[in-house]
N, C-alpha and C positions, 0 to 999 in steps of 0.2 A: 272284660274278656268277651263278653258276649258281643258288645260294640266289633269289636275287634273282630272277630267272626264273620257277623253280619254283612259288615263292608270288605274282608276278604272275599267272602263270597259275590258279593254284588259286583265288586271290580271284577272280580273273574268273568262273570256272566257278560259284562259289558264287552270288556276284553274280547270274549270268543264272539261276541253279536259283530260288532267292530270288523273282526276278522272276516267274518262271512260274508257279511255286505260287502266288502271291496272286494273279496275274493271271486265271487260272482258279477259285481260291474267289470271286472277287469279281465273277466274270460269273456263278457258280449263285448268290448272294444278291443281287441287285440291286436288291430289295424289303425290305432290311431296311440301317438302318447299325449296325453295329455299332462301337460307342463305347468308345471306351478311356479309363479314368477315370485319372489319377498321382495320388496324394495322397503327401501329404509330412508334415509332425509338427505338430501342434502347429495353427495361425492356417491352416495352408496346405488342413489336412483339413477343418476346419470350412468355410472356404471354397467350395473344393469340393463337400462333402458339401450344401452349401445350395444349389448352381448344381444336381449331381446330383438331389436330388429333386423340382426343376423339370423336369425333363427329359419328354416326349410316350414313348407305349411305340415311336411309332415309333423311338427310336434306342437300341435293341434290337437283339443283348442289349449288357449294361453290362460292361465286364470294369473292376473296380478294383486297380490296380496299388500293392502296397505292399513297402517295403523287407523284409527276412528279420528283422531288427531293431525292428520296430517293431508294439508287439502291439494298441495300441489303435486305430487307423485300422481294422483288418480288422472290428474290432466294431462301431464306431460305421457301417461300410458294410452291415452286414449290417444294425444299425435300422434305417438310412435304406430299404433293399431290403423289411424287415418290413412298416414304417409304409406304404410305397408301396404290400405289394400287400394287404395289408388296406384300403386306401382305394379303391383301383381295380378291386379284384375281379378282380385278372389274375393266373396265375401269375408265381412269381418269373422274370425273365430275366436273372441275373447271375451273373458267376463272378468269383474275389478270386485273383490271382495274385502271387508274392512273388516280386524280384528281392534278390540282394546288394547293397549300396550301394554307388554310382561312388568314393563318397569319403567317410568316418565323417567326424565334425566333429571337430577339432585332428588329424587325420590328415596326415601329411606329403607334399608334392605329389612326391614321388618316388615314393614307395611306393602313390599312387594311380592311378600312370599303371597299374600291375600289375589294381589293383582296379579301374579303370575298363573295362579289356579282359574281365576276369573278368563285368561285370554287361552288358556288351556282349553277349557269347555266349549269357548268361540272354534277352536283350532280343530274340536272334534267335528262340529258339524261345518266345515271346510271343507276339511281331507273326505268325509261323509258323504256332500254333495258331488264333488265331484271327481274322488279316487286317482289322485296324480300319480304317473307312475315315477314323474320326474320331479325332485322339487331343487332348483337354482337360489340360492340366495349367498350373498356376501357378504354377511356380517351385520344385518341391523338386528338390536334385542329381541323384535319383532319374530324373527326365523325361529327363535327357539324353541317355542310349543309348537309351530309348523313340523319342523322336522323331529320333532320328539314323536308326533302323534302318530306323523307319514310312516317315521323308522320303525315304529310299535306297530299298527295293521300290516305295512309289507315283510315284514320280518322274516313269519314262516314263509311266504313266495319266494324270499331269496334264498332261503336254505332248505327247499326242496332237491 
C-alpha cells in the first residue's frame, strides 16, 4: 500500500511538472507551431516524408521522430529538409530525434510491456525539449508513447 501511495503520488508531481513546462514554452512561442513528424519504416516514411514536404515554414520547426533502429528514415528526412531549403531559400528549421521501439516486430507481447515503458521515458524528454503543438504520424508503433505523452501534457490546454 504504501508503494502504491508513494508512486501515486510521484506520478502526480511529474504529471503537474510536465504540465507546467510545456505550458510556459508554449505561451513564449505562440507565433510558431512546432510539428512533430513519427515516421515509421518502410510505406509509412515515404508517406509522410510527401505530407512533410508540403508542409508552409509556418509549422516550424519540424522535429522527425525515428526509431534507434532504423537508419534510413533519418536520411531520407534530412533530403526532404535539403530539397525544401534549397527551394525556398530559408534556413534549415528541423531537428531528427531517435526513440527506442515500443515493440521490435516478432517481439513477444510480454517482453514489450518492459520496452514500451523504456520508449515511454524517451518520449518524455521529446515532447519536453521541444513542446510540439502539432504531432502527424501514420501508424508506425513508434507514434504510440509520442502521442500518449503529447495527448497527456496538452490535455488541459485543449480543454480550457
Amino acid at each position: 500500500m504504501f508503494f502504491l501511495v508513494l508512486f501515486s503520488g510521484l506520478f502526480f508531481i511529474l504529471a503537474a511538472l510536465l504540465w507546467v513546462i510545456v505550458y510556459v514554452r508554449n505561451k513564449e512561442n505562440e507565433l510558431k507551431c512546432c510539428t512533430l513528424l513519427v515516421l515509421g519504416s518502410g510505406g509509412h516514411t515515404a508517406e509522410l516524408l510527401s505530407f512533410a514536404g508540403g508542409l508552409s515554414a509556418a509549422y516550424s520547426p519540424r522535429v522527425y521522430v525515428i526509431a534507434k533502429t532504423d537508419q534510413i528514415s533519418e536520411k531520407k528526412a534530412r533530403c526532404v529538409e535539403a530539397e525544401r531549403t534549397k527551394s525556398a531559400r530559408q534556413p534549415a528549421d528541423f531537428f531528427v530525434e531517435t526513440l527506442p521501439r515500443a515493440r521490435e516486430v516478432g517481439q513477444s507481447y510480454v517482453t514489450s510491456v518492459f520496452t514500451t515503458l523504456i520508449a515511454l521515458l524517451a518520449s518524455i524528454r521529446v515532447v519536453l525539449k521541444h513542446c510540439p503543438q502539432l504531432v502527424i504520424c501514420n501508424g508506425p508503433g513508434t507514434c504510440i508513447p509520442i502521442c500518449f505523452v503529447a495527448g497527456f501534457v496538452q490535455f488541459p490546454e485543449r480543454h480550457r
